[in-house]
NUBA-778755 format. One line per 10 residues: for each residue x negated, z, y negated of N, C-alpha, C. Coordinates in Angstrom, 3 decimals. Example, Ala and Ser with C-alpha at 12.3 -4.5 7.8 and 13.67 -1.06 7.14 Angstrom:
BEGIN
-13.190:7.800:5.690:-12.300:7.800:4.500:-13.200:7.800:3.300  -12.850:7.080:2.250:-13.670:7.140:1.060:-12.900:7.870:-0.030;
//
This chain:
BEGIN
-4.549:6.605:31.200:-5.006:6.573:29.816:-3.830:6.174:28.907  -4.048:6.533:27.838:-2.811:6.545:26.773:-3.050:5.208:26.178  -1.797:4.143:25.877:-2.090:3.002:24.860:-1.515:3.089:23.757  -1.718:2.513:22.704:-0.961:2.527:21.696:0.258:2.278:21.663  0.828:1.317:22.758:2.430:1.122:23.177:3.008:2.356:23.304  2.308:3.456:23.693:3.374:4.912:24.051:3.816:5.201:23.082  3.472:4.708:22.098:4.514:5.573:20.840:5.037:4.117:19.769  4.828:3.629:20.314:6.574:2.182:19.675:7.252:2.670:20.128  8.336:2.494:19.357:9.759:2.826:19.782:9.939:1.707:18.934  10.460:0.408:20.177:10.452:-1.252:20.059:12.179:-1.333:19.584;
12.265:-1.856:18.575:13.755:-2.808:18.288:14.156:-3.495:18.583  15.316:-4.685:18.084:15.121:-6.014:17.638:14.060:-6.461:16.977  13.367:-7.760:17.938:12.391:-8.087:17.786:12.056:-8.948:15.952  13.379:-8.921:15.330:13.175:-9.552:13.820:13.223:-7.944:13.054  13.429:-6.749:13.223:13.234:-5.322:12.418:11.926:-4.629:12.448  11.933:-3.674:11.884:11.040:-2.918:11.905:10.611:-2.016:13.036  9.757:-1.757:13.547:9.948:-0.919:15.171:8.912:0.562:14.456  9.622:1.406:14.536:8.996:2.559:14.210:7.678:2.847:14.838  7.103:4.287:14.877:6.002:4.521:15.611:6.357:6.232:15.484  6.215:6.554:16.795:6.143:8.156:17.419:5.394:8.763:17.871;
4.020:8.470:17.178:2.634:8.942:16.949:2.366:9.605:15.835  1.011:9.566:15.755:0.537:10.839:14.992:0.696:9.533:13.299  0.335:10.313:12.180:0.582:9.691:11.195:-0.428:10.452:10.205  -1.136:9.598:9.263:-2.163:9.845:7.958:-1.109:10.694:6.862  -1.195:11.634:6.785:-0.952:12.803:5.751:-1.182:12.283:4.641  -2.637:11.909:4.179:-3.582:11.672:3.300:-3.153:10.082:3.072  -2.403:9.280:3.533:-2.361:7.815:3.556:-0.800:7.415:3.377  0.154:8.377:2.938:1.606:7.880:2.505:1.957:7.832:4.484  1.946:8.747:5.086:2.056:8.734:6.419:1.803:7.606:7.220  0.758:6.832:6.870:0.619:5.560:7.673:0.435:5.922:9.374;
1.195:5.227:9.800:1.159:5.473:11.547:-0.732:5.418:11.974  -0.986:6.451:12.509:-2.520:5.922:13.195:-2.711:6.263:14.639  -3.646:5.745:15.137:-3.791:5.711:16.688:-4.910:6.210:16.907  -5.804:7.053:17.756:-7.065:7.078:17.862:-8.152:6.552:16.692  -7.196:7.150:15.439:-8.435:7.404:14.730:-8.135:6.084:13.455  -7.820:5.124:13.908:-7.139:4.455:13.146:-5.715:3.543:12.893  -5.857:2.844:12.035:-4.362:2.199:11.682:-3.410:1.927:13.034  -2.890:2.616:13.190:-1.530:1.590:14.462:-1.476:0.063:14.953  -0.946:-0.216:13.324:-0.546:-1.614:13.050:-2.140:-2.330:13.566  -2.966:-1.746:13.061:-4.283:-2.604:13.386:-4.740:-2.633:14.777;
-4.564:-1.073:15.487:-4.317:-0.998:16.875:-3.453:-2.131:17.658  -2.304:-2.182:17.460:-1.697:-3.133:18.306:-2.052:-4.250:17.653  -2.595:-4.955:16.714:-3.129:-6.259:16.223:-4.542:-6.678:17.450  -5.526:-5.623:17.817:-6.542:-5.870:18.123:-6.095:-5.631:19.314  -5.106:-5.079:20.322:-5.028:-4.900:21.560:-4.013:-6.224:21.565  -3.361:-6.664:20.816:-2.825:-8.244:21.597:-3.574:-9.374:21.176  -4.087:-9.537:20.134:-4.522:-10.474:19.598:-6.432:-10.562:19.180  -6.953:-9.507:19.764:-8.117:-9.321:19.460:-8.799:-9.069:17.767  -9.670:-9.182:17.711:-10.345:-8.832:16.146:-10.152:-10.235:15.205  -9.614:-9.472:14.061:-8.865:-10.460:13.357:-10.145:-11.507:12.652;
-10.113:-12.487:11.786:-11.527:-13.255:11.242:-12.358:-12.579:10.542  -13.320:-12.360:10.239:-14.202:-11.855:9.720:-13.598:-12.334:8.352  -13.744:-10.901:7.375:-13.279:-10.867:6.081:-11.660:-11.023:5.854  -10.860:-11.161:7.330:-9.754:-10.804:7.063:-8.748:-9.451:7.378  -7.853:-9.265:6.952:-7.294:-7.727:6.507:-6.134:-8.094:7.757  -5.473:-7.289:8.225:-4.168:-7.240:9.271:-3.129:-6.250:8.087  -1.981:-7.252:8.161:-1.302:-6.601:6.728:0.645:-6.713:7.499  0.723:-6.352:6.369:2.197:-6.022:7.285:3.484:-6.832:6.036  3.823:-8.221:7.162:4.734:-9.000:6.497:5.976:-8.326:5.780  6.597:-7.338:6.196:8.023:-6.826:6.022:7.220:-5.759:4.723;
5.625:-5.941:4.435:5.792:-5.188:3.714:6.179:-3.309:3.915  6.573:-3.172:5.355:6.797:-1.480:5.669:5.836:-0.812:5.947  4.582:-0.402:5.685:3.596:0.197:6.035:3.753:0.788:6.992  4.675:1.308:7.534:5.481:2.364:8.784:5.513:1.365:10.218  5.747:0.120:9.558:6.036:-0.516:10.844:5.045:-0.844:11.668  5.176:-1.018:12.816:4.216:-1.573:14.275:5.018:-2.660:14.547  5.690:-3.621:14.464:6.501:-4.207:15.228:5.213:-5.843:15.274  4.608:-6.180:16.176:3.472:-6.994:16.330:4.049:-8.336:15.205  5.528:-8.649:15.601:5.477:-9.738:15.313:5.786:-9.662:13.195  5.652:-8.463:12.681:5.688:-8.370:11.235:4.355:-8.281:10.755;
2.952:-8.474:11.632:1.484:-8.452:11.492:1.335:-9.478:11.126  0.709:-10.084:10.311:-0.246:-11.166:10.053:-1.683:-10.708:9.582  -2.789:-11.608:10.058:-4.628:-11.539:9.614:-4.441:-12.441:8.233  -4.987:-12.090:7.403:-4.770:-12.850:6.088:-5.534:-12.507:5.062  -6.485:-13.138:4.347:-7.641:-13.064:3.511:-7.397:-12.103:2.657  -7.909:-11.102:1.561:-7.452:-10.180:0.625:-6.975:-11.033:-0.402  -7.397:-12.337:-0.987:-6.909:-12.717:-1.795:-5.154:-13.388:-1.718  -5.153:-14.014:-0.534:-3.530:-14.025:0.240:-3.027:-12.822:0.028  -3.331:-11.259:0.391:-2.756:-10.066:0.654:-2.558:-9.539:-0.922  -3.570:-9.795:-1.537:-2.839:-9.261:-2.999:-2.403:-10.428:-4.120;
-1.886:-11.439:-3.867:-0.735:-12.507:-4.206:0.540:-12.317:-3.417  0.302:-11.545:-2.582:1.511:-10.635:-1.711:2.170:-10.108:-2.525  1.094:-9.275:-3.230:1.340:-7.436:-3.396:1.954:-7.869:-4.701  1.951:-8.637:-5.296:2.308:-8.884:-7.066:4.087:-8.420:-7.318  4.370:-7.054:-7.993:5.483:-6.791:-7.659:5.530:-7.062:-9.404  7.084:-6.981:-9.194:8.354:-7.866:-10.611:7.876:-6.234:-11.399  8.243:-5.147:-10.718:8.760:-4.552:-11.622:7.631:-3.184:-11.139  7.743:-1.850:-12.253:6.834:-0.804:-12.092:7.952:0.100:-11.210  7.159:1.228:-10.718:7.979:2.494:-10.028:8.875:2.741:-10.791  9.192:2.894:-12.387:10.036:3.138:-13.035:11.005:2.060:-13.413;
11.145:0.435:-13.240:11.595:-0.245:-13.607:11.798:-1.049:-14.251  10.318:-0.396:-15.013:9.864:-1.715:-16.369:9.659:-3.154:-15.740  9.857:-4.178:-16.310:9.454:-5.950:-15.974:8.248:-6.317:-16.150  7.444:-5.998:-15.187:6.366:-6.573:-15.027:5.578:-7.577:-15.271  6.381:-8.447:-16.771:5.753:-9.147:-17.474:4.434:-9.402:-18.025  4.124:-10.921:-18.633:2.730:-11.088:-18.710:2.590:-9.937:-20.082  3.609:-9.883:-20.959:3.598:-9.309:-21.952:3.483:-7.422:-21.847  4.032:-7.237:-20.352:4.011:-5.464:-20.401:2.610:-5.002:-18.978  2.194:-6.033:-19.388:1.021:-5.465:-18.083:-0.438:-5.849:-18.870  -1.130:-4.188:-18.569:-2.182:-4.259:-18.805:-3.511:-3.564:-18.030;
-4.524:-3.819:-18.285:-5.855:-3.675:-17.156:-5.510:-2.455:-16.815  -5.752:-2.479:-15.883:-6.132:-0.644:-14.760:-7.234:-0.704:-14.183  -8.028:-1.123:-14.796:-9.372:-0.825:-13.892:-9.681:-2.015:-12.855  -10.262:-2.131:-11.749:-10.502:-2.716:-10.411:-10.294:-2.513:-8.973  -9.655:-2.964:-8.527:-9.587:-2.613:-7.137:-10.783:-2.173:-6.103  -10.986:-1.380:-5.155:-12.224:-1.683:-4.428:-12.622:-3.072:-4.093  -11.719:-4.223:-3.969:-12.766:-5.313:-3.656:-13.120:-6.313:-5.085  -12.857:-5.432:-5.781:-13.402:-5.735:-7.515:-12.244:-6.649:-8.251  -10.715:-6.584:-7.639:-9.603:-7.392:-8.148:-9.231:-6.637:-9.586  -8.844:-7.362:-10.602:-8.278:-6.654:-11.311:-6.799:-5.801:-11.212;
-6.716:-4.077:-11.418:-5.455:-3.977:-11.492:-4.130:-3.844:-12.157  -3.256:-4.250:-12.113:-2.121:-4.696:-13.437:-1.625:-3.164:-13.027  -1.187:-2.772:-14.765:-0.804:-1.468:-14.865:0.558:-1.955:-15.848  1.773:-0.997:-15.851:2.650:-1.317:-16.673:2.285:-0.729:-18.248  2.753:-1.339:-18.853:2.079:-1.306:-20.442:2.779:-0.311:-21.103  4.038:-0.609:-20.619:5.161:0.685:-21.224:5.045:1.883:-20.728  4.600:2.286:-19.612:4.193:3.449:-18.813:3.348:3.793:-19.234  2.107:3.156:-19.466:0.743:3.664:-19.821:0.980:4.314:-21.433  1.470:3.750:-22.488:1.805:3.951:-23.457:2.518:5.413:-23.812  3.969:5.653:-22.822:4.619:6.548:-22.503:3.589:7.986:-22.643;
2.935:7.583:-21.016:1.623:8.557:-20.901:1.034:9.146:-21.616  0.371:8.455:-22.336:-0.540:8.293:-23.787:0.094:9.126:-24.589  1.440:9.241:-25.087:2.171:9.602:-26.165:2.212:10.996:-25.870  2.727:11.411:-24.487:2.881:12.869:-23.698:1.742:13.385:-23.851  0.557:12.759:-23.679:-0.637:13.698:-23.526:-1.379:13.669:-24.698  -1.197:13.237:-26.309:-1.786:13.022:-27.320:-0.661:14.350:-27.917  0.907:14.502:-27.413:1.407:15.527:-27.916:0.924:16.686:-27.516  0.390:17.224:-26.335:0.305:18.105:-25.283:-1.458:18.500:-25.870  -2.242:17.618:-26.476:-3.460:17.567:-26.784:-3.228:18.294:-28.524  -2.081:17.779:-29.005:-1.913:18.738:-30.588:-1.588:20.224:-30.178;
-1.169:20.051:-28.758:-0.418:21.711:-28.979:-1.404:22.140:-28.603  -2.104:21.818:-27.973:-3.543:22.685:-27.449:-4.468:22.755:-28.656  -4.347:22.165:-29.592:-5.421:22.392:-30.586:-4.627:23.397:-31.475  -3.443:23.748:-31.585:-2.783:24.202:-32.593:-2.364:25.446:-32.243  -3.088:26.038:-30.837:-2.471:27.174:-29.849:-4.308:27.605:-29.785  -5.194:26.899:-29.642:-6.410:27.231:-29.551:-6.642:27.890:-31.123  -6.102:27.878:-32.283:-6.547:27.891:-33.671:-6.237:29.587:-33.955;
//
């Protein structure tokens, strides 16, 4: 029978250890195993099922990685005081002053959106919204 070990390809035990399995298309290529997460695979085959209401999250932060010892079980509210990044995909400062609501997370967290981005957005598609009225006429 096949384990999830057949497809680590193990490092130094302080790096990232890849995975040479199948991978979520649909999920930013997250490594998966029989159906689900990798990382969660080898969490529950060494360490069993993590606490009830807690998430198996990945310290280094690499979504890619399997390496057991970059796993930690850790409440969602720990995991997204994690996630709190400085800056947006584009580089804006993620200040109290340039972040604003995005809606809710599925477990009903609020989500911080960059203010200057959203704005940006806004501007492109309020222009793109005149030309369509002025091309419809």
């Amino acid at each position: 029978m096949t384990s999830v070990f057949d497809f680590v390809v193990p490092g130094l035990a302080d790096h990232c250890w890849d995975w040479d399995g199948n991978v979520n298309k649909h999920d930013n290529d997250r490594p998966v195993w029989d159906g689900v997460n990798a990382a969660r695979a080898i969490w529950f085959e060494l360490y069993g099922e993590p606490p009830e209401g807690f998430h198996v999250e990945h310290i280094c932060e690499n979504r890619a990685c399997v390496n057991p010892l970059h796993l930690d079980a850790v409440h969602p509210d720990v995991n997204y005081a994690r996630l709190r990044i400085e800056k947006c995909k584009r580089g804006h400062e993620m200040t109290e002053g340039n972040i604003c609501n995005g809606g809710k997370t599925p477990l009903g967290k609020p989500k911080r959106k960059c203010r200057t981005c959203t704005q940006a957005r806004e501007k492109v598609r309020s222009k793109r919204r005149a030309l369509a009225r002025k091309g419809g006429q």
